[in-house]
C-alpha positions as CSV (number, residue, x, y, z in Angstrom):
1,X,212.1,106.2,260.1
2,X,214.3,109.1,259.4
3,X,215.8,110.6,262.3
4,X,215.8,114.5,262.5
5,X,219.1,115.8,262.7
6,X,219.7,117.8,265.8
7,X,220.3,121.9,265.7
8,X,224.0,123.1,265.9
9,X,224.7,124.6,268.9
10,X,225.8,128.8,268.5
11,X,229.0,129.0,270.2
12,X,229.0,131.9,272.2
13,X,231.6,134.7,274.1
14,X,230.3,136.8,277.0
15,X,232.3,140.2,277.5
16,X,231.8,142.9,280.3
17,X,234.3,144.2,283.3
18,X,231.4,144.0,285.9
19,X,231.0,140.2,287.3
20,X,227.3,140.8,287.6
21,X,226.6,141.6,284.3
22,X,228.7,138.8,283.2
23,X,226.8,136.2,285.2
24,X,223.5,137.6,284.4
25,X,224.5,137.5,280.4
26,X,225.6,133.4,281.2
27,X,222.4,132.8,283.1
28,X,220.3,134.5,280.2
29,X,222.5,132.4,277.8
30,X,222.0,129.6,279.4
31,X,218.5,130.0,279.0
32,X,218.1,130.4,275.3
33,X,217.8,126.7,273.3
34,X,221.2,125.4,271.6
35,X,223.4,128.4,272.7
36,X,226.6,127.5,274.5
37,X,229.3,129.6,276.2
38,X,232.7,129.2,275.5
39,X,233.9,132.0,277.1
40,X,233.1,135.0,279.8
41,X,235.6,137.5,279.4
42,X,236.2,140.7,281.2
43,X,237.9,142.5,278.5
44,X,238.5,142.5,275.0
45,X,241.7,141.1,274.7
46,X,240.3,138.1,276.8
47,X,237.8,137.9,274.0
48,X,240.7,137.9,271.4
49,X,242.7,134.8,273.2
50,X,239.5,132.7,273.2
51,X,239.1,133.6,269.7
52,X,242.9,132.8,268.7
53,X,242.0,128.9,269.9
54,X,238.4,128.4,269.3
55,X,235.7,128.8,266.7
56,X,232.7,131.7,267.8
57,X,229.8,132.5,266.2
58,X,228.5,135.5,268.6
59,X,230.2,137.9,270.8
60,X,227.6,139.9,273.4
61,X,229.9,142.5,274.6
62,X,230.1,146.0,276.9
63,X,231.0,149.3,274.7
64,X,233.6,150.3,277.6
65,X,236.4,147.9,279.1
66,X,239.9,148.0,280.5
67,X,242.9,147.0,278.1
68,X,240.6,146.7,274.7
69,X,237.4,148.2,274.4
70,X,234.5,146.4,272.8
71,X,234.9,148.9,269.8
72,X,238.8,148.3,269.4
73,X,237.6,144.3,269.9
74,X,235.1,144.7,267.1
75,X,236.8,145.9,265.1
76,X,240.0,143.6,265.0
77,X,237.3,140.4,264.6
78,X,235.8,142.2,261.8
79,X,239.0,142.4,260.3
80,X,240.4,138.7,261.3
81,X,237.0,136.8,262.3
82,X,234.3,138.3,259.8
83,X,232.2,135.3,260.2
84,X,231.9,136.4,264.2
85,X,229.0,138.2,264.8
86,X,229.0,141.1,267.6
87,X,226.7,142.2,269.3
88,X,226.9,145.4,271.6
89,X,224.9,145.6,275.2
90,X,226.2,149.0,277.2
91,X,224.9,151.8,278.7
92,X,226.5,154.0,276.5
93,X,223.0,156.0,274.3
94,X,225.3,158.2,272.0
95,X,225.1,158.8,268.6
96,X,228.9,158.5,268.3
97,X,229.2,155.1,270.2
98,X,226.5,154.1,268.2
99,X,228.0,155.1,264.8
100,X,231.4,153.9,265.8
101,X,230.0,150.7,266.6
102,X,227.6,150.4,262.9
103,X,231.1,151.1,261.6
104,X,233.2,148.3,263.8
105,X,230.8,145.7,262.2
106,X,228.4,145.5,265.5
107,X,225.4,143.9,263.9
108,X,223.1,145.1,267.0
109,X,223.7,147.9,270.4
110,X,221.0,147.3,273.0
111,X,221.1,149.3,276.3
112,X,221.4,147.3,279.4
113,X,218.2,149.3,280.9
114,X,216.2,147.3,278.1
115,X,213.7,144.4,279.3
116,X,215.2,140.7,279.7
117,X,212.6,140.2,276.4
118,X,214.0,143.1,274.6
119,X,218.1,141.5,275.2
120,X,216.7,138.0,273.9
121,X,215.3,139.5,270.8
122,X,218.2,141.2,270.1
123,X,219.5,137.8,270.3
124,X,217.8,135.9,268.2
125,X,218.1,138.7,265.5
126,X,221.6,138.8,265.0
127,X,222.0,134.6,265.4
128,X,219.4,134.2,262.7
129,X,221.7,136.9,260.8
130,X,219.8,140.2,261.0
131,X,220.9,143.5,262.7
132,X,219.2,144.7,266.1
133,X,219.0,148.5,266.4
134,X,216.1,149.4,269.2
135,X,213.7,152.3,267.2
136,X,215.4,155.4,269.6
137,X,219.2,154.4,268.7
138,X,218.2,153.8,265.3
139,X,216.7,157.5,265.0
140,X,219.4,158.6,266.1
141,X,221.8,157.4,263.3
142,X,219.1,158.8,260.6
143,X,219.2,162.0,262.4
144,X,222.8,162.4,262.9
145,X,224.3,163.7,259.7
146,X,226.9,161.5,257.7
147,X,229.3,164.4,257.8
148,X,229.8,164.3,261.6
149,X,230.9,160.8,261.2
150,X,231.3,159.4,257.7
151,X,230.2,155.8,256.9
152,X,233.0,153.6,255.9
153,X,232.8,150.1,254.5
154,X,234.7,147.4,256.1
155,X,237.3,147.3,253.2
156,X,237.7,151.2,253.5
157,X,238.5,150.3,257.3
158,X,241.3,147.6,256.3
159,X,243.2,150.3,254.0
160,X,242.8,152.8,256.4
161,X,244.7,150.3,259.3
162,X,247.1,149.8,256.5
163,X,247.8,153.4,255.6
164,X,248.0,154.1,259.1
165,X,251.1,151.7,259.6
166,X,252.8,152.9,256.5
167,X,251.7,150.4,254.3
168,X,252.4,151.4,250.5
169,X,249.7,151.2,247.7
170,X,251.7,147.9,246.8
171,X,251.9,146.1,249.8
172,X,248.4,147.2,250.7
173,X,247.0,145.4,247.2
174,X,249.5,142.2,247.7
175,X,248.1,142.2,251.4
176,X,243.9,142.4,250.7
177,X,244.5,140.5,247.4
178,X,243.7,143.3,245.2
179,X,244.9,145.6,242.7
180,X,247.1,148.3,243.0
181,X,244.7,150.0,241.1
182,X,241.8,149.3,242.8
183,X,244.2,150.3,246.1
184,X,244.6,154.1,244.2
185,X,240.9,154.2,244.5
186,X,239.9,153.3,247.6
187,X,242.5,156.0,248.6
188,X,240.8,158.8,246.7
189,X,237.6,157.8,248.0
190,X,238.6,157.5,251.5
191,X,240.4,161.1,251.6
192,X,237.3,162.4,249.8
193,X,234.9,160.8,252.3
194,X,237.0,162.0,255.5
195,X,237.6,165.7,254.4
196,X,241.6,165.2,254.2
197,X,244.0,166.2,251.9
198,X,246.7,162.9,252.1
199,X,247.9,159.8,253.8
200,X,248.6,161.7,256.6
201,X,245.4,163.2,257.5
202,X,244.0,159.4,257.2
203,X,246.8,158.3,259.7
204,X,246.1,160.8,262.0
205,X,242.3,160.0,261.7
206,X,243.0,156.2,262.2
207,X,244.5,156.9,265.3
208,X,242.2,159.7,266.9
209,X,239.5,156.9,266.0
210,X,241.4,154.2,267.3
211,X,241.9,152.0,264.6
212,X,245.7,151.0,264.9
């Protein structure tokens, strides 16, 4: 007889500043087959120390926190922990909060005011690798014109970090394993895409947007 071999369990990190929300999200956890919490943090840098010593395949995490924000936290695991999913659970209904987060790497953004069903959904989505966008919040981002907010790709993101701490076109391609070339172009794209006219300009935007 061949013996079935048992599911992996989904490593899990639980981020919100309230303590109520936070025990709710473990109790909810808790009740979802194979999932297993290896942290409850109340900030994002919390989130960041548990990451630095253990692996994590899913971070459920509040738009708004003390010390890091959940979209400052996303956005350095989507740099350093690609392979971490994130998934954003907030009051926040914005169109910019939800655009920032799309472009932080959040792979779903439920509102806490949605159903214990709806939250587990969500869920299962992201762990089963989909995205989770509730039909209102995803209007939203098909309403919202790309010129407001222009959609970046991750590796846009990294050069943008890099330009932002003064990072030449060299070091940049010796740092993402690329070509100086290919650096030069992803430069001229960037300015084109965020209506600048140098380095500068995409300094100052990496810092308005809080990227460095």
């Amino acid at each position: 007889m061949t013996l079935s071999k048992a599911p992996s369990s989904i490593k899990v990190i639980l981020a919100d500043d309230h303590q109520f929300i936070l025990e709710t999200l473990q109790l909810l956890a808790n009740d979802i087959p194979h999932f297993d919490v290896i942290g409850c943090c109340r900030n994002g840098q919390e989130v960041l120390q548990v990451l630095e010593k253990n692996h994590a395949d899913l971070v459920i995490t509040d738009l708004r926190m003390p010390d890091l924000d959940g979209l400052q936290m996303a956005r350095h695991i989507q740099q350093h922990y690609p392979n971490v999913k994130v998934l954003m659970l907030t009051m926040s209904d914005e169109t910019d909060s939800i655009r920032q987060a799309v472009q932080a790497g959040v792979v779903g953004y439920v509102l806490k005011n949605a159903g214990i069903s709806e939250i587990k959904e969500a869920i299962e989505i992201v762990v089963s690798g989909g995205k989770y966008f509730d039909q209102d919040n995803l209007l939203k981002l098909l309403q919202t014109p790309t010129s407001v907010e222009p959609l970046l790709t991750s590796r846009e993101l990294d050069i943008i970090r890099l330009i932002a701490s003064e990072a030449t076109s060299l070091e940049i391609a010796e740092k993402l394993f690329i070509s100086e070339k290919t650096v030069e172009t992803h430069r001229r794209n960037i300015i084109n895409k965020l209506g600048v006219k140098n380095s500068v300009g995409v300094a100052m935007y990496a810092v308005k947007r809080g990227l460095v």
